[in-house]
C-alpha positions, 0 to 999 in steps of 0.5 A: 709940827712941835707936836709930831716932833715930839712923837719921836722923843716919846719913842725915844723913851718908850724904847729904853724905860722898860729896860731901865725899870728891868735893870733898876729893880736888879738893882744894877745901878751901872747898867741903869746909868748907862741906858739913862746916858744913852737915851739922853745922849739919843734924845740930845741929837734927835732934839738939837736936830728937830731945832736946828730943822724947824730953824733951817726950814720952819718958814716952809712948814709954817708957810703950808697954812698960808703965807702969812704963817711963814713968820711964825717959824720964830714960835715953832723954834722956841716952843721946840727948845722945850724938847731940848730942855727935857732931853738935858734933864732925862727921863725924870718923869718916868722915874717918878711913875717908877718909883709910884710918885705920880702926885708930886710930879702932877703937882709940879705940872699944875704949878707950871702950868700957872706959871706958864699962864701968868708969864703969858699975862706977863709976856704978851702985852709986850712981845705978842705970840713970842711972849707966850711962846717963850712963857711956856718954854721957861715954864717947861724949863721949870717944870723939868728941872723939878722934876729931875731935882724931885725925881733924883732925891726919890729915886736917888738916880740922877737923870740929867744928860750932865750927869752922863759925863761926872756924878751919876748917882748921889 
C-alpha cells in the first residue's frame, strides 16, 4: 500500500520537473520557485492525506491478507511518513539529475541504505517489525535532508517546501 501510495507522489513530480527544468535553463528563477512551492505544497496534502488514510483505515487494508496482518497498520504508517519527509524536502533528487549530479546522490542513497540496515540490527531485537520500520524511515529522513543540503549547494535552488514560505534561493 505504501507502494501505490507513492505512484501518486511519483505523478506529482512527473507532472511539474520538466517545466521547472524549462524555466531553470531560462534562468527565470521566480518561476522556478513558484513551481518548486506548488508541487511541495501539492505533494504535502497528497502525503499528510495518504497518512492520515493509512492511520484512519490502514487495519482494513492490512486486514485484506488475512486478520492477523490488521495489526500491521502501525508499520504501514510509519513507512508512509517517509512520503511526508520527502515532500517537505521537495524534489532535490531531480535537481541533482538536472544539474548531472547523479553519482553523489547514489552515493548518499547507498550510504542510507547502510544505515537503514544497521539501525535495522539495531532496532529489531528490541521493537521487532516497527524497528525496522522505523530505521528505514530515519534513514530516509537522512537520505532526504542530504539530498536537499546537497542538491541546494549545486544547483543553489533551495527545495525544501520551508523555503516556500522565506528564503527561496541562497
Amino acid at each position: 500500500f505504501r507502494m501505490l501510495a507513492g505512484f501518486g507522489m511519483r505523478t506529482l513530480y512527473s507532472l511539474f520537473l520538466p517545466d521547472i527544468v524549462t524555466v531553470h535553463t531560462r534562468d527565470e528563477m521566480s518561476e522556478v520557485r513558484a513551481k518548486i512551492t506548488k508541487v511541495n505544497l501539492l505533494a504535502l496534502g497528497y502525503s499528510t492525506a495518504a497518512v492520515a488514510f493509512f492511520a484512519v483505515a490502514g487495519g482494513v487494508l492490512m486486514s485484506l491478507f488475512g486478520p492477523e496482518f490488521a495489526q500491521g497498520w502501525a508499520l504501514l504508517v510509519v513507512v508512509s511518513l517517509t512520503m511526508v519527509i520527502r515532500a517537505i524536502f521537495g524534489p532535490a533528487p531531480a535537481l541533482l539529475a538536472m544539474k548531472g549530479s547523479n553519482q553523489p546522490a547514489a552515493m548518499v542513497m547507498l550510504g542510507c541504505l547502510i544505515l537503514s540496515l544497521v539501525g535495522t540490527l539495531v532496532l529489531y531485537p528490541q521493537m521487532g517489525l516497527l524497528g525496522i520500520a522505523a530505521s528505514y524511515t530515519v534513514a530516509n529522513l537522512v537520505a532526504s535532508a542530504s539530498l536537499w543540503y546537497y542538491a541546494r549547494r549545486v544547483t543553489g535552488i533551495d527545495s525544501s517546501l520551508l523555503s516556500s514560505f522565506g528564503q527561496g534561493q541562497k
